[in-house]
C-alpha positions as CSV (number, residue, x, y, z in Angstrom):
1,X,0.0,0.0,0.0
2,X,1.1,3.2,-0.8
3,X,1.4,6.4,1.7
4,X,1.9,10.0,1.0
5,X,4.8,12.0,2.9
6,X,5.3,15.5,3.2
7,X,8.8,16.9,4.4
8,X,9.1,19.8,5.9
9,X,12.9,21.3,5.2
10,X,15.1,24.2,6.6
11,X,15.6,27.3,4.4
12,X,19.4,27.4,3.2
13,X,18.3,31.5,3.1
14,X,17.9,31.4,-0.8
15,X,14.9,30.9,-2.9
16,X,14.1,27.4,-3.4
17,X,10.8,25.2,-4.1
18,X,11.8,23.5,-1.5
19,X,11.5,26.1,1.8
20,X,7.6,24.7,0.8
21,X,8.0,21.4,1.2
22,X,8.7,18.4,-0.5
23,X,5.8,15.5,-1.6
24,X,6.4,11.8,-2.0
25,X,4.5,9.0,-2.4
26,X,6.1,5.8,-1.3
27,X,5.9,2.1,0.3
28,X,7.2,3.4,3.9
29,X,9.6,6.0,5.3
30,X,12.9,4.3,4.0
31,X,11.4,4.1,0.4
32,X,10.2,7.9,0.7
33,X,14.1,9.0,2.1
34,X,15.5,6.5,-0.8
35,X,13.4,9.4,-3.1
36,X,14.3,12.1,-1.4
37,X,18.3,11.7,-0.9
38,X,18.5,9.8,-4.5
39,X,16.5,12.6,-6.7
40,X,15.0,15.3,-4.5
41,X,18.7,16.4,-2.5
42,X,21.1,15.7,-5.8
43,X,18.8,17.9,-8.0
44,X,17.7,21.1,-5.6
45,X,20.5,20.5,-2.7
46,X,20.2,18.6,1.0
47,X,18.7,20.3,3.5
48,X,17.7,19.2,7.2
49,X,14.4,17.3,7.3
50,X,12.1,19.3,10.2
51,X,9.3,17.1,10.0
52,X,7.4,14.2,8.1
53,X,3.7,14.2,7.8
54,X,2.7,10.6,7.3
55,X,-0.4,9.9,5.3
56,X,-0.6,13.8,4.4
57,X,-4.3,15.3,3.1
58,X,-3.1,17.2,0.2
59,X,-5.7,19.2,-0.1
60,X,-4.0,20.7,3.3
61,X,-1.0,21.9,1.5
62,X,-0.6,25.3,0.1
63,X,-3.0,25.7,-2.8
64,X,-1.4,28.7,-4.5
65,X,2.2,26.8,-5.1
66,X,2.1,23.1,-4.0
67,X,-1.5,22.0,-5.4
68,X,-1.3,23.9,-9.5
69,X,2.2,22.5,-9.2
70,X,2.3,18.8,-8.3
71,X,1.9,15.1,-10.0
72,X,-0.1,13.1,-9.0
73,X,0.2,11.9,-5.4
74,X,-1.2,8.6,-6.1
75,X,1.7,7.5,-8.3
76,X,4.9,6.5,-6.2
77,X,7.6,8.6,-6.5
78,X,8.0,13.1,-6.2
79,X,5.2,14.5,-7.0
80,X,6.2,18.0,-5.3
81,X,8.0,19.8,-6.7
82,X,8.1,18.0,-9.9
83,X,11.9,17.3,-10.9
């Protein structure tokens, strides 16, 4: 079964997608982090995970950035920001 996670990350202090968040759907937590330090960190830079909302309603999440801007969150893998 899949589950949706939302990181929240530091700011590095420069404009990124990612002072909003990051969205991934995975199998568990160590399949979401696999995403997130194999595509998300190499392509937009690491930064310190704050928090992890397992199981995330979407329709919570910023809807003038995050929800225009996303793939689909049923599909495994990023959907926010798209890559």
């Amino acid at each position: 079964m899949l589950r949706r996670f939302w990181f929240k990350l530091s700011s590095n202090g420069m404009p990124s997608v990612l002072n909003i968040g990051c969205g991934i759907t995975a199998y568990d937590m160590n399949d979401a982090w696999a995403f997130l330090s194999r595509d998300v960190f190499p392509a937009l830079g690491e930064r310190e995970v704050l928090e992890v909302v397992v199981d995330v309603d979407v329709s919570t999440l910023d809807q003038t950035h995050v929800i225009p801007n996303m793939a689909a969150p049923s599909n495994r893998g990023v959907w926010f920001p798209r890559l």
